[in-house]
N, C-alpha and C positions, 0 to 999 in steps of 0.2 A: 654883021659879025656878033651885035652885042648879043641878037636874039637868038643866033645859036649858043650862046655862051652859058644864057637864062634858061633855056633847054635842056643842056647839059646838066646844069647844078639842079635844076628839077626833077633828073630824071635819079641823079645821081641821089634826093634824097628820099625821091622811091624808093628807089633800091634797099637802100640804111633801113629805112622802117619796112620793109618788109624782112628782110633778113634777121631786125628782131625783135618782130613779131613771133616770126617763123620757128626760133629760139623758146619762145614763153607757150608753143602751141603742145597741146598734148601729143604723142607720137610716140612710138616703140624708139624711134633714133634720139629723140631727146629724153628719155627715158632710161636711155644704157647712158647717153652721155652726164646725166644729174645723178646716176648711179655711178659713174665711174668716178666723178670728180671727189664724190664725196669719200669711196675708196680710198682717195689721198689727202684727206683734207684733216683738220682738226676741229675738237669740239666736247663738248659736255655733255651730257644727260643725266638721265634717270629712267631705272629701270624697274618696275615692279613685274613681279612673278605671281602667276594664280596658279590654283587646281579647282577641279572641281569635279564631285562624284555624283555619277548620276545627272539628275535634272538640278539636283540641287543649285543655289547661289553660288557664284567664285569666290572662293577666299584664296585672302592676300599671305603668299609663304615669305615673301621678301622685297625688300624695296632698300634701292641702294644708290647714290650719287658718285657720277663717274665723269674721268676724263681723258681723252687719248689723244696723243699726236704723232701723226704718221711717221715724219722722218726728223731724227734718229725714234723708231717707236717706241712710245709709254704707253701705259694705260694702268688709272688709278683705280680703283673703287673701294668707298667706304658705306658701311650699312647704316641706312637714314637713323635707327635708334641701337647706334653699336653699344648703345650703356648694355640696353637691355636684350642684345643677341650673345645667345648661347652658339657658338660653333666662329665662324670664318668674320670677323668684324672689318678687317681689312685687306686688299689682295693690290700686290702692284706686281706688274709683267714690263719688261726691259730687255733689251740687245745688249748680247756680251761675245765676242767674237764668233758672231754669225749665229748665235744658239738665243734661242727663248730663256729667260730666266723669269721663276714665275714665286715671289712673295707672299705670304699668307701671315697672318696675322689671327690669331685663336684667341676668343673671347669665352672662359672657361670659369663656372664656380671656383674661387678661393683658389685661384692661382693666376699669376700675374701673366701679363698678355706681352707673348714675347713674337717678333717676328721670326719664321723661320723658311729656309728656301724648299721648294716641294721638286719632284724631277718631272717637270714639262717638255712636249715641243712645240706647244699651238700657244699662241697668242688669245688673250683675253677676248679679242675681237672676231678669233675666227668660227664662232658659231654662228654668228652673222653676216661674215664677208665673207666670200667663197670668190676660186678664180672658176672664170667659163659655167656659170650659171647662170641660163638663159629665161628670164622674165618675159611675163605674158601678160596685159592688161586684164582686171579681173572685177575691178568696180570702182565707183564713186564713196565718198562720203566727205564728211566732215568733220576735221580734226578742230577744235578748239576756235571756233568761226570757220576754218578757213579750208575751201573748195580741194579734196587731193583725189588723187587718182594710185589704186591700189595696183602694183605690179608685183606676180606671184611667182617662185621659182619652185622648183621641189631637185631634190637631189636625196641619191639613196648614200648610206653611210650606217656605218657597223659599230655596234655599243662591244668593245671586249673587258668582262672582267677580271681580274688578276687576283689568280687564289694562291698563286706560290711564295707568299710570304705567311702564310698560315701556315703550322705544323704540318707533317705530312701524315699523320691517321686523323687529320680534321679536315683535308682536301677530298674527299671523294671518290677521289681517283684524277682528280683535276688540278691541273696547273692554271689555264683560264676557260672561258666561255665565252663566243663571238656570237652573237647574234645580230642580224642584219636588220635595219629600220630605213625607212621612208620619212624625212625632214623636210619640214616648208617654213618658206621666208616671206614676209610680205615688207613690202617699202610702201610706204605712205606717201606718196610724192606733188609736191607744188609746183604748180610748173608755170603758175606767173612769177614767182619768186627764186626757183629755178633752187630748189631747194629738197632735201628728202628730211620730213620731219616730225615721220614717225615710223620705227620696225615691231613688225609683230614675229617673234618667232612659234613655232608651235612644236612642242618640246613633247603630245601625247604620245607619238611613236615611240619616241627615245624611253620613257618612261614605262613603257610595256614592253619592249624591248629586256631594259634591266627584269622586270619583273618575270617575264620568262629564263633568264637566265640564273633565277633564283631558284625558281621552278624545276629546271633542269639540275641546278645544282642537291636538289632532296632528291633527286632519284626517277623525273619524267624525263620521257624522249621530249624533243622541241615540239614534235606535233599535239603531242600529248598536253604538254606547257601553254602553247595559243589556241587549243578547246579547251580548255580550262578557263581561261581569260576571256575569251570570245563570247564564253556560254554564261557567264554572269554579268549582266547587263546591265544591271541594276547599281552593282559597287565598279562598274569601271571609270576612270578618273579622268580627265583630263587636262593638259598642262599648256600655260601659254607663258610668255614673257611679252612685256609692250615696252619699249624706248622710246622716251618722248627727248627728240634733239634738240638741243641750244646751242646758241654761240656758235654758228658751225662758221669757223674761218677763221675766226676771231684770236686776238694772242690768250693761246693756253698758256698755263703754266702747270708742273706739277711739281711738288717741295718731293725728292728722293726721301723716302722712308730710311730714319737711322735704326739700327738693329739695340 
């Protein structure tokens, strides 16, 4: 009897290690699931923004320290040198009966930096998380030592400008301009740590996008507007955002912004 018993707990802690094992192994199923968890999970960062024209070097437009927590949702951020940012120094987004409310904070020459509310419906987070966007293994590398596996989604999505708060002999004949773009997400993901910890978004579409809708707005058709852009190669730009995650799980906290 004992030796079946010895058998049993043997096999039994086969099982335990492979199961996770099987948990830490790279996979499209563990890879929706280190991407889902993290969907609802909390956490810090920091996010720097580039461009870059042409072949030239990237340069840095912004870099800012952030934090969110899922349920009831926050999400902080403040700009790493808000002395010396001209424009949005701080932004906090929060749930108020079922609606997004979205805070901004203006850091403005010789005038005092007042928060005030802006009219949102998307949450600071959802240029990153999206529901039902299906990731695709795309490469290896190495985030900061440590071994990740890039998974890529792409989803299309529409830039609209809003001109009807401008005079009406300054609209054009336009209230707004929709123009349609192609967005990709990359997750960084560790999957002995079982962790995503690092997003790239790539923002060049969205950014040509606006720019044809500038273009249409002086007086081109759309087609007109992306040969125009398409045909100078040379000054066309490119836009990325990188999040490098901390603390993911960990007690956030975030101090509510007084007005």
């Amino acid at each position: 009897m004992r030796k079946w018993q010895n058998k049993l707990f043997v096999i039994q802690v086969i099982v335990l290690l492979f199961v996770s094992c099987g948990k830490s192994e790279p996979s499209d199923f563990n890879a929706e699931e280190i991407i889902d968890a993290f969907s609802h999970g909390d956490y810090e960062y920091t996010r720097i923004s580039y461009h870059r024209i042409g072949e030239n070097p990237k340069i840095v437009d912004e870099e800012v320290e952030g934090k969110l927590i899922s349920n009831p949702y926050q999400q902080y951020e403040q700009a790493k040198d808000a002395s010396d940012t001209q424009g949005i120094s701080e932004q906090y987004w929060y749930m108020q009966d079922g609606n997004v409310v979205h805070k901004i904070k203006m850091s403005i020459t010789d005038m005092p930096d007042n928060w005030m509310t802006v009219q949102s419906d998307v949450k600071g987070s959802d240029v990153y998380l999206k529901e039902d966007l299906t990731f695709a293994f795309d490469r290896e590398e190495l985030v900061s030592g440590r071994k990740v596996h890039v998974y890529r989604a792409q989803y299309e999505d529409k830039l609209t400008t809003d001109y009807s708060q401008l005079p009406e002999d300054q609209r054009n004949g336009f209230t707004e301009i929709t123009v349609p773009y192609m967005a990709a997400i990359e997750y960084y993901i560790d999957f002995l740590q079982k962790e995503v910890v690092q997003i790239r978004i790539d923002g060049t579409d969205s950014a040509k996008a606006a720019e044809i809708a500038n273009l249409i707005f002086s007086g081109m058709s759309q087609e007109e507007a992306e040969k125009e852009i398409n045909d100078n190669k040379e000054m066309q730009e490119s836009y990325e955002s990188i999040m490098d995650i901390k603390n993911f799980n960990t007690k956030i906290e975030i101090n509510i912004p007084e007005d």
